[in-house]
N, C-alpha and C positions, 0 to 999 in steps of 0.2 A: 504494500500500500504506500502512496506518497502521504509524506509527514505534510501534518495539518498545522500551521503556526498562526498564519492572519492571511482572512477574507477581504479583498476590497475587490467587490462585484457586483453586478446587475442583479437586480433583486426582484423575483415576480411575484404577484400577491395574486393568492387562493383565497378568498372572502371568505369560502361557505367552514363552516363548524361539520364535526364528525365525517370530515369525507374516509370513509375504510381504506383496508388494504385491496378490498376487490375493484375498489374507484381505481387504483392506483394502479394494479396489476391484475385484470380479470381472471377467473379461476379457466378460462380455455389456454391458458399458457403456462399452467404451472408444470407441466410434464417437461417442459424441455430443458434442456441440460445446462450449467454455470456461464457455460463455453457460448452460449448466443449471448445478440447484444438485446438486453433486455428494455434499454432505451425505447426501443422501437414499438415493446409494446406500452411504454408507461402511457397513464392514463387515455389507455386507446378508447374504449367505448365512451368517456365525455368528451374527447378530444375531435371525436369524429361522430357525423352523422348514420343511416341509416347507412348510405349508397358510401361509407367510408372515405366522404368528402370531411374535410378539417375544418372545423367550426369557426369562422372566423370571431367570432366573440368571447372564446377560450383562452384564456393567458399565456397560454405557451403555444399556442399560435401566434398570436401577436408583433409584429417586428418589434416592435420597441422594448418586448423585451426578449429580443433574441440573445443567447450565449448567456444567458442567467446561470448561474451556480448557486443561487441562493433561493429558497425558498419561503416564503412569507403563507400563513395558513391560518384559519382559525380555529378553536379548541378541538382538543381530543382528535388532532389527526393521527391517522391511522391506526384508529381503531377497528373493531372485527376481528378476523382470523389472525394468529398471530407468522403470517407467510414470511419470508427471508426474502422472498420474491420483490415483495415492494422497494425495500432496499436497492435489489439491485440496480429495479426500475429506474429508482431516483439515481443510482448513482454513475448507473449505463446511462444515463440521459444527462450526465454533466454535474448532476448539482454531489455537492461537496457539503451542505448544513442547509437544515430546515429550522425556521423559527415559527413557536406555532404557542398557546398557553400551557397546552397539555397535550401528552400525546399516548396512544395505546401502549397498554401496558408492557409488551414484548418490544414493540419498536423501538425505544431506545437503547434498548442492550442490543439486536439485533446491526441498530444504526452505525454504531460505535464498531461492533467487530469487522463492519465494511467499510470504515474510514467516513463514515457520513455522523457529521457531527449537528446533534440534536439539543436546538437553545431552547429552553423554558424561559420566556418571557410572560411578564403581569397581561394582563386582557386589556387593559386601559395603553400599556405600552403599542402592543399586538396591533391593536384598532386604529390607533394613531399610526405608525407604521403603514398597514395595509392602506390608509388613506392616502398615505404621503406618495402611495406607489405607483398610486393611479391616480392619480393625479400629475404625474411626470415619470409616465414609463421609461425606462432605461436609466433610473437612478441608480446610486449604488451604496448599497450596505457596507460595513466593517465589520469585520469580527476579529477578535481578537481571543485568541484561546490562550495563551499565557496569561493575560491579564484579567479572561474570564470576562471582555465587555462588548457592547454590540454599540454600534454609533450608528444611529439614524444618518437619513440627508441632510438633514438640517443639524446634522451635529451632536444632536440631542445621545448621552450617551448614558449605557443600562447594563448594569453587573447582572451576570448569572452563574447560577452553579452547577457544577455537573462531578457525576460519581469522578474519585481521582482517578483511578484503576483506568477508565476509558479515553480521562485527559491526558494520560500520561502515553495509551497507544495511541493514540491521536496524535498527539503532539513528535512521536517516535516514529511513525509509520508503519506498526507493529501488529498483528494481531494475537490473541491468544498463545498461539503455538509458538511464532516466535518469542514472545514473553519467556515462554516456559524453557524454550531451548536455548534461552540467553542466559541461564541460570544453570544450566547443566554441569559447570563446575564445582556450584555449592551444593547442588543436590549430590553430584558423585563424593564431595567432601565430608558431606552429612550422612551419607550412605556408610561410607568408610569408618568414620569416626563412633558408628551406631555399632557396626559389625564389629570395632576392636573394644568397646564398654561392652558386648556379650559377650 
């Protein structure tokens, strides 16, 4: 995974509250393998019509805000099923950190193991935000994961917090296993040291 240090990017705003994981990644794609690019299905069925024509009044259709990495959402995104899929969706599709108030319960542990870094921001921040965004498509967000803050367009700036454990792969470019293999000297130390106290 590429280390995650600071965002400054286009930011698109999702208005609606509770959009799921099947909004995100419909369950007709779940069978295919890590190896496609799963971009291409994210948010296919709101994205597109009947005849698979692209909605033009969909935010990521939109030019302005084309090449977004950032995601702006309202409560409890990605809720539902708790898929891996949606992940990849958002992260086959470019974006790198979704800001949303709340988000389903698996997703952000899910988020984090794919490099996709997930901000809990206040509802009162969130709204203002998603105004500012539509209001002047192709702004651009800050994030800063060292310092844990997100800077509006207008500047306006907002601490958040997130489990260390995911800030810390995040911030490393690391997932789990390499976590674990980056230690395999103290584990064979502790191993060794265990076997000569029996």
């Amino acid at each position: 995974m590429t280390p995650l240090t600071r965002l400054d990017a286009v930011a698109v705003p999702l208005v609606h509250a509770n959009v799921d994981t099947d909004q995100i990644v419909p369950a007709l794609y779940l069978q295919k393998p890590r190896s496609c690019n799963f971009g291409e299905f994210l948010f296919r069925d709101v994205r597109h019509d009947t005849q698979g024509t692209r909605r033009p009044d969909f935010p990521l259709n939109q030019p302005g805000f084309a090449g977004a990495s950032i995601l702006v959402a309202g409560r409890n995104f990605a809720c539902g099923s708790s898929r891996e899929h949606a992940v990849w969706a958002l992260v086959d599709g470019g974006f790198r950190a979704v800001i949303a108030p709340s988000f389903g319960d698996i997703f952000s542990s899910n988020a984090a193991k794919n490099g996709l870094l997930a901000v809990p921001l206040p509802d009162a921040t969130v709204d203002a935000l998603l105004a500012a965004l539509q209001r002047a498509p192709g702004a651009h967000v800050q994030i800063d994961l060292r310092a844990q803050t997100v800077t509006s367009p207008d500047g306006t700036q907002t601490s958040f917090s997130i489990d260390p454990f995911a800030r810390h792969c995040l911030l490393e470019g690391i997932d789990e296993l390499d976590y674990t293999l980056a230690q395999t000297a103290r584990i064979e130390a502790f191993e060794q040291a265990r076997s000569g106290a029996a």
